[in-house]
Every structure is written in C-alpha cells, then in structure tokens.
C-alpha positions as CSV (number, residue, x, y, z in Angstrom):
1,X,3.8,12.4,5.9
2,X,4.7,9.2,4.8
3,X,5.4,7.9,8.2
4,X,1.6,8.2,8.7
5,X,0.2,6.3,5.7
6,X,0.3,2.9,7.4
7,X,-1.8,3.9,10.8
8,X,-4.5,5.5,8.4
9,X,-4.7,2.3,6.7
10,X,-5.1,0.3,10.0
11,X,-7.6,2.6,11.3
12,X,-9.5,2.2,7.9
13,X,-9.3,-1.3,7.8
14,X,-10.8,-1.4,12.0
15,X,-13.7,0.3,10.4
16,X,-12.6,4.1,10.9
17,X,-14.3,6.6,8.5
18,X,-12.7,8.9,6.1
19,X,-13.6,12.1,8.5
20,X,-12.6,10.3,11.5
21,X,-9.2,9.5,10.4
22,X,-8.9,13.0,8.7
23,X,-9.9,14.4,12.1
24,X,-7.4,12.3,13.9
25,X,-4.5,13.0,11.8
26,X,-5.4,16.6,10.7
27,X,-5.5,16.2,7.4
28,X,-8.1,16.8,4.7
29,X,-10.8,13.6,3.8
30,X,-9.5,13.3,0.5
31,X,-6.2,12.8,1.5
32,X,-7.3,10.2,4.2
33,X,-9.4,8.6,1.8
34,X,-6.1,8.8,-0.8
35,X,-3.7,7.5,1.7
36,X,-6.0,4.9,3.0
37,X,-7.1,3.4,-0.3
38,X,-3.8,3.5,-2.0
39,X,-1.7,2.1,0.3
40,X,-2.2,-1.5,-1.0
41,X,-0.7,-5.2,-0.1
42,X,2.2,-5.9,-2.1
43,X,-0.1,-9.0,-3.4
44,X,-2.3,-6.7,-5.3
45,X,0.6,-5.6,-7.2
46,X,1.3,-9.3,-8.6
47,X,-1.6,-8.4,-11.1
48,X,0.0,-5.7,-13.1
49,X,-1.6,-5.2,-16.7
50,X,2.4,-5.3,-17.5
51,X,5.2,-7.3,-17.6
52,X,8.4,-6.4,-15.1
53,X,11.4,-6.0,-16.4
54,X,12.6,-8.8,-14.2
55,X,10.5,-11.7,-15.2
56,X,13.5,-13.1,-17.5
57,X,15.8,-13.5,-14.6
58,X,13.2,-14.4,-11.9
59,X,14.3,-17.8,-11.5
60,X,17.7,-17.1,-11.5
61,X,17.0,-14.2,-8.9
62,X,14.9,-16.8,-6.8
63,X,17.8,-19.0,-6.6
64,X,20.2,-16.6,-5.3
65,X,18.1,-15.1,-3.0
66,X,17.5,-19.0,-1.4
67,X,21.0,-19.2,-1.2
C-alpha cells in the first residue's frame, strides 16, 4: 500500500477529490483522505512541538555529511 501513498497525494494536490482518488485506487474515502493528508513535506516536520534527539550533534553531523 505504501507504494501508492505518493500518487494519491499528487492527484490531491492537481485538485482530485477524496472519492475520485478512492475510486481510482480502490480504496475507501477515508483512507484516501488519510493517505492524502498525512503524507506531508519533510519541511513541515522542522516544526515539531519537541526536540530531536540529535540537535546536540547537528553541527557536527552537518559537517561530516559536507565532507
């Protein structure tokens, strides 16, 4: 199923309705809804309520991956 997640959230985001895509992909509105809506940019996930458990070694992470 998983393979599917990112064509849902193209056709959402060309305008596709929740029963259109369900209809398309067999699946129930809910879960085209579910998969559409959750499948977010990783920049939306810069804004977590937390701290990661990397943040102490960012910088030193950053510079190894330049390297």
């Amino acid at each position: 199923m998983s393979d599917i997640i990112h064509p849902i959230r193209m056709d959402r985001l060309r305008g596709m309705t929740y029963k259109a895509i369900a209809e398309k992909y067999g699946i129930d509105q809910r879960t085209a809804k579910r998969y559409a809506d959750g499948n977010l940019p990783p920049d939306n996930l810069v804004h977590r309520p937390y701290p990661s458990l990397l943040d102490d070694y960012d910088a030193e992470i950053r510079l190894l991956l330049r390297d």
